[in-house]
C-alpha positions as CSV (number, residue, x, y, z in Angstrom):
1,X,1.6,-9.2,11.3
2,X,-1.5,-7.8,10.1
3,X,-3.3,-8.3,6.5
4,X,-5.5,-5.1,5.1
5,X,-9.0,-6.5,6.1
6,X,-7.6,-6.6,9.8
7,X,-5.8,-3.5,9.8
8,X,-9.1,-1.8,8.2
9,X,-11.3,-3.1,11.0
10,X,-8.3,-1.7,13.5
11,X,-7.3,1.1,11.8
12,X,-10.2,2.4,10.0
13,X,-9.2,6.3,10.0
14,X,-6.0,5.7,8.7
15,X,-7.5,2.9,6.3
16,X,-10.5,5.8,4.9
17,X,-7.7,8.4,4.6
18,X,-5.6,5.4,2.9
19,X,-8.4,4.4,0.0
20,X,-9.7,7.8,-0.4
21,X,-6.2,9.5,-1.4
22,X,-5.6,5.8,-3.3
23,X,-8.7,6.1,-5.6
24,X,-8.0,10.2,-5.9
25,X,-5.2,9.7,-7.2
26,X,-6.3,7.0,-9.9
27,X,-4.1,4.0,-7.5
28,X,-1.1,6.2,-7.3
29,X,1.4,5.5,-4.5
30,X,4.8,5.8,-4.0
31,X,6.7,2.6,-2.6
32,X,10.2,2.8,-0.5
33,X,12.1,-0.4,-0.6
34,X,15.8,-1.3,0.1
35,X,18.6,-1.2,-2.4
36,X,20.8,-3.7,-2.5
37,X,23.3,-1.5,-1.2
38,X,20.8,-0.6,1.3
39,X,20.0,2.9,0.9
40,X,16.1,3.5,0.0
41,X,14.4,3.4,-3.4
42,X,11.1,5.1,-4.5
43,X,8.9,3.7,-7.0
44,X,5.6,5.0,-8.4
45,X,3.2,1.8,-8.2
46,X,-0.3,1.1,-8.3
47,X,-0.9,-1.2,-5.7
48,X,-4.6,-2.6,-6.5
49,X,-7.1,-4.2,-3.4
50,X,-8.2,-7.8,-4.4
51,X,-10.4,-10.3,-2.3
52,X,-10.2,-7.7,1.0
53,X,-6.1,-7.9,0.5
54,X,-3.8,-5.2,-1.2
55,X,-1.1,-5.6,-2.9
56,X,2.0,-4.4,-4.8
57,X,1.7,-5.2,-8.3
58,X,3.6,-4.0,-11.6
59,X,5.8,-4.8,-13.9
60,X,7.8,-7.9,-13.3
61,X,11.5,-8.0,-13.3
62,X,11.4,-4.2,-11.9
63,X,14.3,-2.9,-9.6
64,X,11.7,-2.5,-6.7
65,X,10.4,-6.5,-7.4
66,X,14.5,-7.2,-7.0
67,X,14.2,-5.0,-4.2
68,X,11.4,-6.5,-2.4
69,X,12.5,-10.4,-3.1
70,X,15.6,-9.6,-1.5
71,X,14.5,-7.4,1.4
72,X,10.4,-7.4,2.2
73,X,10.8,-4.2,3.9
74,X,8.3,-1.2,2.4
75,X,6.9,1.4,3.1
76,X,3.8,2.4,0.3
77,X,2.5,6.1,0.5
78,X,-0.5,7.4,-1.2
79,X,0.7,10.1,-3.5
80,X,0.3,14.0,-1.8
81,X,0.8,17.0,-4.5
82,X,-1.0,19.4,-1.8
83,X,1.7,20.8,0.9
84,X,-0.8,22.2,2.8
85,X,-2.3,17.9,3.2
86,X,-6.3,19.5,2.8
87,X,-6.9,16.1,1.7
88,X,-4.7,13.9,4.3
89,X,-2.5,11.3,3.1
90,X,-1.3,7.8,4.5
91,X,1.5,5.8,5.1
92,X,1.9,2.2,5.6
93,X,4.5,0.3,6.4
94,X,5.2,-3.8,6.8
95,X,6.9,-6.9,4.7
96,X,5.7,-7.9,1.5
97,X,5.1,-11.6,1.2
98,X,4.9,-13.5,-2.3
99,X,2.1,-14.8,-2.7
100,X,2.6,-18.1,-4.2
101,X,-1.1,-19.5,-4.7
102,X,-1.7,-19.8,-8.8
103,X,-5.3,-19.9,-8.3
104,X,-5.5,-16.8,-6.5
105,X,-3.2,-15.4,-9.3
106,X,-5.8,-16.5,-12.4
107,X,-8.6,-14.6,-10.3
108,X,-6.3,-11.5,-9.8
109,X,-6.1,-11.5,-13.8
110,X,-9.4,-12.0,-14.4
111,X,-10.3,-9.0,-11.7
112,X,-7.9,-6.8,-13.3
113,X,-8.7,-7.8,-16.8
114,X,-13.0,-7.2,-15.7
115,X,-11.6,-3.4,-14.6
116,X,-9.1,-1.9,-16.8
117,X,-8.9,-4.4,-19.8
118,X,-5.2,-5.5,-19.1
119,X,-5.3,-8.9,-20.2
120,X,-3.0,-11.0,-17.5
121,X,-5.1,-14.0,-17.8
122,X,-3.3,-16.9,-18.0
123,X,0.3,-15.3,-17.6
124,X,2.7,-17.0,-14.9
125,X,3.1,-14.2,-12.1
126,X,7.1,-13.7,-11.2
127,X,5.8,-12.7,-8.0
128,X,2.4,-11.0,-6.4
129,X,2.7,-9.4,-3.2
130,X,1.0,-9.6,-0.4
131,X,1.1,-7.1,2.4
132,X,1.4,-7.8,6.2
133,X,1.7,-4.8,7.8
134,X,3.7,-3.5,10.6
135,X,2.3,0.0,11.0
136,X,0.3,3.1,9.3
137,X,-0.1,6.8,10.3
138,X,-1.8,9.5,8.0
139,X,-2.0,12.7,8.4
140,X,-5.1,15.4,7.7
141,X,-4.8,19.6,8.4
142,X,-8.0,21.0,9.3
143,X,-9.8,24.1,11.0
144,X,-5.7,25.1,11.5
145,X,-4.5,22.1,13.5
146,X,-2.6,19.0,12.0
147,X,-4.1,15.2,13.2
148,X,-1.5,12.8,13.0
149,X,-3.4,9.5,13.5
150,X,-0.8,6.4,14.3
151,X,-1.3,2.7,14.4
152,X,0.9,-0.4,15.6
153,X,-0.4,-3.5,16.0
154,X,-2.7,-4.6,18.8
155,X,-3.0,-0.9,19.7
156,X,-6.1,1.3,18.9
157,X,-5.1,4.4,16.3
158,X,-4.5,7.4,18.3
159,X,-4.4,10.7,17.4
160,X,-2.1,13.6,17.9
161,X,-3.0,17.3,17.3
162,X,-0.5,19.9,16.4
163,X,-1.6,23.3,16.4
């Protein structure tokens, strides 16, 4: 599977479309993971990229943490209000993977306390996820055709037009 900095050298269409809608929309995404009963949940997180990595962060103890302990499968989706997709949006799709290294935790805090002011600093993490990602597409509608840019691993991106 592939980590963000890889998938950004591979990808990096879908990875610009992917940051640009993810800082427009001040870190907003929407995350589908599995219920226990296995039909899909969506979430509103903020996934946040650390150290050329991104991952899902928020609240600990959430439904969508239970859901992704149990089940890694996601799918995170940057947050589209425009039905007419002027400004493109992005899918991604993998396994999460806790991330179990404490230092690498205490320089997450200390990121995200240097940025926003939430002090995490010296808090014990119930879990920060990792991504390792299995595919991405995005989508951008311009000059009256739709591109629908799709990626798998080892592939190059490639691009459909609908007109």
């Amino acid at each position: 599977m592939v980590g963000w900095a890889e998938f950004a050298e591979a990808a990096p269409r879908i990875a610009a479309i992917f940051t640009r809608r993810h800082a427009a929309t001040g870190n907003l995404c929407m995350l589908a993971t599995l219920r226990s009963d296995g039909f899909p949940r969506i979430s509103p997180m903020e996934p946040r990229f650390f150290e050329g990595r991104l991952f899902l962060v928020g609240m600990p103890g959430t439904t969508k943490f239970r859901d992704l302990a149990r089940d890694p499968r996601f799918c995170l989706h940057t947050a589209t209000v425009d039905t007419q997709v002027t400004e493109g949006d992005a899918k991604l799709w993998g396994l999460a993977r806790d991330e179990p290294d404490i230092a690498l935790h205490q320089r997450f805090a200390d990121d995200l306390f240097a940025d926003t002011g939430l002090d995490l600093r010296g808090a014990e993490f119930d879990h920060l996820y990792d991504i390792d990602l299995t595919g991405a597409s995005a989508v951008e509608y311009s000059g009256g055709h739709l591109d629908i840019t799709i990626w798998n691993p080892g592939q190059p991106e490639r691009v459909i037009r609908k007109h």
